[in-house]
N, C-alpha and C positions, 0 to 999 in steps of 0.2 A: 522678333530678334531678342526683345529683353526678355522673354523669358529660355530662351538659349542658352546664353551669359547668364543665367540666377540656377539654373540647372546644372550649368560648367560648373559654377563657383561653389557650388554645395557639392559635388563631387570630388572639386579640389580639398576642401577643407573635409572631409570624410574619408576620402581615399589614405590608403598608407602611404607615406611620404615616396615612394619608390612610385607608385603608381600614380599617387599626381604628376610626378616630376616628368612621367611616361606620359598622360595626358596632356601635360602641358608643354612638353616637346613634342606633340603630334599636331596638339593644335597652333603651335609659334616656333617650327623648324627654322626659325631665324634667328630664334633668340635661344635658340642651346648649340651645344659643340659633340662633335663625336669624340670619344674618350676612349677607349679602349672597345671600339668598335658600338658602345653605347653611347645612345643620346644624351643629355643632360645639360641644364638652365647654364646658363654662361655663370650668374652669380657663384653656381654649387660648383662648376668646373674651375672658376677662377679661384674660391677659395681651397680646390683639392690641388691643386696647380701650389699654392703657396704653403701648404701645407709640406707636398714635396721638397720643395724647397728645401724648409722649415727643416726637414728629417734629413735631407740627403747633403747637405752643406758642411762639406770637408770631414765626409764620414761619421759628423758626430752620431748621427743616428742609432748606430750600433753601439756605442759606450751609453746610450739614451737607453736604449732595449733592453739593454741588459740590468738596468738598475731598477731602482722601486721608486714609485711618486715621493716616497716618506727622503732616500736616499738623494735624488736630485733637488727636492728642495732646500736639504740642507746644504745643499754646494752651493747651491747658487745665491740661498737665502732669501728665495720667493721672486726673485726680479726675475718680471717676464719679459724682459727683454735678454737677457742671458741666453746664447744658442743653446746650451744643454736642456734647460727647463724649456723653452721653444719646441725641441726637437721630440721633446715627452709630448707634450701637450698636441704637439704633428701627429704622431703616432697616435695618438687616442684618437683626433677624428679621424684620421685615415683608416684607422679599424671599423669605423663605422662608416663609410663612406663606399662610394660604390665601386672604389679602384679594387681590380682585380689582381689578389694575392692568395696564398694557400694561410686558409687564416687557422689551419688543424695542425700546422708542426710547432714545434715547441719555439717559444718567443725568440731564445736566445740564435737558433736559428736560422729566424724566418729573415730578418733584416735584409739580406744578399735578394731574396724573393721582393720584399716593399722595393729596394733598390732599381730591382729590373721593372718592375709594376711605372714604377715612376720616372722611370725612361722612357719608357713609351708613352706615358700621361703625357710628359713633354714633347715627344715629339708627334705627339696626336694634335697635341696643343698647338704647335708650332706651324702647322702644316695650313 
C-alpha cells in the first residue's frame, strides 16, 4: 500500500496541474465538485467560486475588463480590498482556471461570456 501512495504522490507532483487535479478527483470523488460538468478539488472550486464572485459583483467586472492592471491600480491606489482592483485580479485567475469561457474573442467583449461561465459555476456550485 505505501508504495501505491509514493507512486500517487510523484505523479501528483509531476503531472500538469490539470491532470493531477483529474487524478486526484478520481482517486477522492468526495473531495472535488462538478463545475461545469468537470471534476475539480473543492479547494480550486471554492476559490473559482470566489473569484466569480469577485468579477461578477454589481457588474463591476466589465469596467475591470476593460482597463489595464497599470489603470486600476491607480484608482484604487493598490488596496486589495477595493472591488475594482478585486474584480482585475478575478479575472486573471479565472483566465487561468478551468471555468469554461471563449478565451479567443477580444477582452473587451468577452465579459457577457465569464458572466454566463459564472452562472453556471454557481449554480453547479449550488446544487
Amino acid at each position: 500500500m505505501r508504495k501505491i501512495s509514493t507512486v500517487v504522490a510523484c505523479l501528483l507532483a509531476f503531472a500538469a496541474p490539470a491532470q493531477a487535479s483529474w487524478l486526484y478527483c478520481k482517486l477522492n470523488p468526495a473531495d472535488c465538485a462538478y463545475i461545469q460538468g468537470e471534476l475539480i478539488p473543492f479547494d480550486k472550486a471554492e476559490i473559482l467560486i470566489e473569484d466569480c464572485r469577485s468579477l461578477t459583483w454589481g457588474g463591476i467586472g466589465a469596467r475591470a475588463m476593460s482597463m489595464s492592471m497599470d489603470q486600476v491600480m491607480k484608482i484604487t491606489n493598490g488596496d486589495i480590498s477595493h472591488p475594482l482592483l478585486r474584480a482585475q485580479l478575478a479575472y486573471m485567475a479565472l483566465h487561468d482556471s478551468p471555468l469554461k469561457f471563449d478565451r479567443s474573442i477580444a477582452i473587451e467583449r468577452r465579459y457577457p461570456h465569464v458572466r454566463t461561465a459564472c452562472a453556471q459555476a454557481f449554480a453547479d456550485w449550488n446544487r
